[in-house]
C-alpha positions in Angstrom: -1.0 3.7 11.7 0.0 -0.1 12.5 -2.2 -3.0 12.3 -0.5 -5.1 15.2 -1.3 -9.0 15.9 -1.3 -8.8 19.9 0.3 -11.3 21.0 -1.2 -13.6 24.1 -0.3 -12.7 27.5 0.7 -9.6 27.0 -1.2 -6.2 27.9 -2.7 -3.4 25.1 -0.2 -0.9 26.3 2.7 -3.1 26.6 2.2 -4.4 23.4 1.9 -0.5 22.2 5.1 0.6 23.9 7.0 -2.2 22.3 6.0 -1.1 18.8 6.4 2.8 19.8 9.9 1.8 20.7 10.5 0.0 17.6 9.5 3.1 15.3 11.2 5.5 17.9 8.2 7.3 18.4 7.2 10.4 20.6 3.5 9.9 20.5 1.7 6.7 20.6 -1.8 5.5 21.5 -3.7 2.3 20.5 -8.0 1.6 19.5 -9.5 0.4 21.9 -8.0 -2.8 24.6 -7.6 -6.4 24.1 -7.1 -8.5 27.7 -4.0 -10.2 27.8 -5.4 -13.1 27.2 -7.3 -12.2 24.0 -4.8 -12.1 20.8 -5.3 -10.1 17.6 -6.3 -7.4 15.7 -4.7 -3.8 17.5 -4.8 -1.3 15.7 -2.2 1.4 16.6 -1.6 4.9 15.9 1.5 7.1 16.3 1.9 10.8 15.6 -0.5 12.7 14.4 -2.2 9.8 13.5 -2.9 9.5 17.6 -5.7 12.3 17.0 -7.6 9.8 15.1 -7.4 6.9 17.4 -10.7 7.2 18.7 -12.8 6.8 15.4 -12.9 3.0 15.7 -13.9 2.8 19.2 -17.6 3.0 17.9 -17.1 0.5 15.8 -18.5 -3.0 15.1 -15.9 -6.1 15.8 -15.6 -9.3 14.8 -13.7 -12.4 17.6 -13.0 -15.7 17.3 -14.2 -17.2 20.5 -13.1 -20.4 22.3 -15.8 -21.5 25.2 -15.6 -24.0 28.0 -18.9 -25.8 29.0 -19.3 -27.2 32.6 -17.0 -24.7 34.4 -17.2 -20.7 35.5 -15.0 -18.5 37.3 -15.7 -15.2 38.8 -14.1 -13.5 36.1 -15.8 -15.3 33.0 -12.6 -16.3 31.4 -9.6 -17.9 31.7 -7.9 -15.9 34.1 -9.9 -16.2 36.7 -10.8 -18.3 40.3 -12.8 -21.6 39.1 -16.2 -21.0 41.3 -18.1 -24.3 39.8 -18.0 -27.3 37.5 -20.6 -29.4 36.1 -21.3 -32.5 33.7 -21.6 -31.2 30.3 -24.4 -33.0 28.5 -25.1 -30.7 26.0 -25.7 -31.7 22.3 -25.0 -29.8 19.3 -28.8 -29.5 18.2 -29.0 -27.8 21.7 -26.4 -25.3 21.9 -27.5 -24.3 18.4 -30.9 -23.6 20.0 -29.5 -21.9 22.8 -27.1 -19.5 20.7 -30.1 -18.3 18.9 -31.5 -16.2 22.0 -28.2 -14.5 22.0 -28.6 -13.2 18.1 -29.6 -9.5 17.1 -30.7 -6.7 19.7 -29.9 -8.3 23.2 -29.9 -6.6 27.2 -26.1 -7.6 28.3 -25.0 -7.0 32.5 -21.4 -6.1 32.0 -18.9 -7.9 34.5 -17.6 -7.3 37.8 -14.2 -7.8 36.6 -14.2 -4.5 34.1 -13.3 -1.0 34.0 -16.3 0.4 33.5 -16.9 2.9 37.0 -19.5 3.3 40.1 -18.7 6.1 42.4 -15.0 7.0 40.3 -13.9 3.2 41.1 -13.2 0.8 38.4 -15.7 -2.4 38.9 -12.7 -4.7 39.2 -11.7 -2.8 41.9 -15.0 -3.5 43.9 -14.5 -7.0 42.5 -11.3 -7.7 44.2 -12.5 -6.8 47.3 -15.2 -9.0 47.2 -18.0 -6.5 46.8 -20.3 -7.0 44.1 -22.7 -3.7 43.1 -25.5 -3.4 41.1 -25.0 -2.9 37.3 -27.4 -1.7 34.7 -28.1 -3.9 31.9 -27.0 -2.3 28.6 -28.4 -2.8 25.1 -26.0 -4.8 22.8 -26.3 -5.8 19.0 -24.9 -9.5 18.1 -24.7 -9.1 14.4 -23.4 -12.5 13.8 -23.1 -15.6 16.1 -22.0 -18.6 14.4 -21.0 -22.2 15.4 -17.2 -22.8 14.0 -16.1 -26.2 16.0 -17.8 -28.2 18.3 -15.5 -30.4 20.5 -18.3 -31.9 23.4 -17.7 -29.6 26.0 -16.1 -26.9 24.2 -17.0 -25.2 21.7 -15.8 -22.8 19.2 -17.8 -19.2 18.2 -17.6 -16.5 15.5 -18.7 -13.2 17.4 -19.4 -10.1 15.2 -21.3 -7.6 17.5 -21.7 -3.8 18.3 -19.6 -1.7 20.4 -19.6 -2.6 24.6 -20.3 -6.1 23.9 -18.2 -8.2 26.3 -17.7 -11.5 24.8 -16.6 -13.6 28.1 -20.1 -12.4 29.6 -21.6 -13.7 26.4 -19.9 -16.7 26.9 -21.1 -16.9 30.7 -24.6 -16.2 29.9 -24.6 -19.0 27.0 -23.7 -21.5 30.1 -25.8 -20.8 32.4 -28.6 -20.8 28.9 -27.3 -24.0 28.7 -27.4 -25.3 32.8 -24.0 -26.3 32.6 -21.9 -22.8 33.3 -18.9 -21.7 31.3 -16.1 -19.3 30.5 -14.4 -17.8 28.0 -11.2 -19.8 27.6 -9.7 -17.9 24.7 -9.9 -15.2 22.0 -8.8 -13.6 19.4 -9.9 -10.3 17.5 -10.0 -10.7 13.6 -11.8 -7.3 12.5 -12.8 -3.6 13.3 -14.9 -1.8 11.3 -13.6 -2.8 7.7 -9.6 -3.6 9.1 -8.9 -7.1 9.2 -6.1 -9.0 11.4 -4.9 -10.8 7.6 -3.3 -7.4 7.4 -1.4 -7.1 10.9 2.0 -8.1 11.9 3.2 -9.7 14.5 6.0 -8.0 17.5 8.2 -10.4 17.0 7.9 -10.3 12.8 7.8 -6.4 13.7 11.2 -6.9 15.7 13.3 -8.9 13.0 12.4 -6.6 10.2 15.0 -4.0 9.0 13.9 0.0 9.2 12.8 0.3 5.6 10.5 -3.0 6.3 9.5 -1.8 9.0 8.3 1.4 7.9 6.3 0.0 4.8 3.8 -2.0 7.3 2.3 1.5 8.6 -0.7 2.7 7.1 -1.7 6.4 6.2 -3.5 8.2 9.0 -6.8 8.3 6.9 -6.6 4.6 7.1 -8.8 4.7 10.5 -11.4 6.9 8.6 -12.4 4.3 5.5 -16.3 4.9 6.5 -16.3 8.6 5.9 -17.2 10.0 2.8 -14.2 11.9 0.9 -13.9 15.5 0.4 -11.1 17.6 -2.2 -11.1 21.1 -1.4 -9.4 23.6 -3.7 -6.6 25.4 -2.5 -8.0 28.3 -1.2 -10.8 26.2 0.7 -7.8 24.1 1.9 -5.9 26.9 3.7 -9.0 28.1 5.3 -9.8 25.2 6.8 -6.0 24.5 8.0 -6.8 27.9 9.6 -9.5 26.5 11.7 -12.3 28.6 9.2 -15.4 27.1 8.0 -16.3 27.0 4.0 -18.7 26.8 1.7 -20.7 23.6 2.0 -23.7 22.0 1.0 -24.2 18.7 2.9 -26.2 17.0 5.7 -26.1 18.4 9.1 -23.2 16.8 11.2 -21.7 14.9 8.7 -18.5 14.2 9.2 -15.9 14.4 5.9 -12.6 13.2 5.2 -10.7 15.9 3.6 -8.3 16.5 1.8 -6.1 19.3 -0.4 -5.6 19.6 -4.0 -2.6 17.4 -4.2 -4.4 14.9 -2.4 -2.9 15.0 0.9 -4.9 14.3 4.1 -6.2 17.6 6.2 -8.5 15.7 8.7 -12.1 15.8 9.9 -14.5 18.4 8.9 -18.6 18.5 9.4 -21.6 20.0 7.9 -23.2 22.7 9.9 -27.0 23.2 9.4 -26.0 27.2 7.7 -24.3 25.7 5.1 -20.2 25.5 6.3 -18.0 23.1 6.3 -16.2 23.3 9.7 -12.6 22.1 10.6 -13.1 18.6 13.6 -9.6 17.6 14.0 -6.8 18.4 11.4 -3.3 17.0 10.8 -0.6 19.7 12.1 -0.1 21.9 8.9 3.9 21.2 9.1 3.7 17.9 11.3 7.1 17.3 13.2 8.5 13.9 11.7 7.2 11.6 14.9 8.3 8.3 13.1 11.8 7.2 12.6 13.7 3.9 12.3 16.5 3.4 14.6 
């Protein structure tokens, strides 16, 4: 697993095939998107790491948020048609009041301009062809919202919220809290779960760094699974599981495990069943083809 520092301007998956190429790798997948506007924290997984890229899509993320008061566009950011633009005569003292609203448990419309579907068509589809349909509010948590900079009529955020929370809808719904408008005019991931962007490298950096280098900025598989409490099975209790067989197992009811074999190497996922087993999720291939390599 990579931490990668996404660079502006470029796409998730571009971004990912630039770093598969770089490690030569057959399988690759990232964590979740970033827009190519948004720079930052991408976490990306290659190998049989890939089975395990899903585990932080539930998770909580932190941004660094750049807003412009006084002007919207029809896709809420930066890379979209300007639709209006208005004196901004907001104070301080009253975009501190309005941000409050926007803390803890909140009802969030997602945007035209995303992938979420209607009917097996992307929104942005609908979007682009100038028809706007109805869309369900959805129930957010904003963990964290936090003034950083305030420059008149734009202003700078720390974001830390739950899973689905679109941040340039936050930042659209803040200006029309405030009567002015606004978009999101830039921003940049700094956490998932418990990884931090301090940690990731950068394509270029990634680029100019011999194979050996290279190799020492990836991460164990496991990496992705720092929430979930660890499990050392013996060696017999190892092999079954490997075998897709349950053990022996006295824990909660769907808990989910990290474990791992006597000489401490990383099997995968396993959960508690309510009779008392311990049942194989997703494992690492017992004799995993080397899917890595340095050119």
């Amino acid at each position: 697993m990579l931490l990668l520092d996404k660079p502006l301007g470029m796409t998730s998956n571009d971004a990912l095939q630039k770093a598969r190429r770089l490690y030569d790798a057959a399988k690759a997948g990232h964590t979740g998107t970033l827009d190519p506007l948004a720079t930052g924290l991408l976490p990306l997984c290659f190998g049989e790491a890939t089975k395990f890229a899903g585990e932080l899509l539930d998770a909580d993320k932190t941004y660094r948020a750049s807003v412009q008061l006084g002007v919207t566009t029809d896709t809420a950011d930066a890379a979209g048609q300007v639709l209006e633009t208005r004196p901004v005569t907001v104070t301080e003292a009253q975009l501190e009041t309005a941000l409050e609203r926007f803390r803890g448990e909140i009802e969030q419309v997602p945007p035209m301009y995303s992938a979420l579907k209607r009917a097996g068509r992307p929104l942005y589809e609908y979007a682009r062809a100038g028809i706007e349909v109805e869309r369900a509010p959805r129930r957010i948590r904003i963990y964290e919202l936090k003034l950083a900079a305030w420059h008149g009529d734009r202003c700078e955020l720390e974001v830390s919220c739950s899973k689905g929370t679109y941040v340039r809808t936050l930042a659209a719904d803040l200006g029309a809290a405030l009567g002015c408008g606004a978009h999101l005019a830039a921003l940049r991931r700094t956490r998932i779960g418990s990884l931090d962007v301090a940690a990731a490298v950068g394509l270029d950096t990634l680029a100019a760094l011999d194979p050996a280098a290279r190799d020492e900025r990836l991460s164990p598989a496991d990496t992705l699974l720092a929430t979930l409490p660890r499990v050392d099975l013996e060696t017999a209790d190892c092999g079954r599981l490997l075998h897709g067989q349950g053990v022996r197992w006295l824990g909660q009811a769907g808990e989910r495990y990290r474990c791992y074999g006597p000489d401490g190497r990383f099997l995968g996922i396993g959960a508690s069943s309510v009779d008392g087993w311990l049942q194989p999720k997703r494992l690492i291939a017992d004799k995993p083809a080397k899917t890595v390599a340095s050119a």
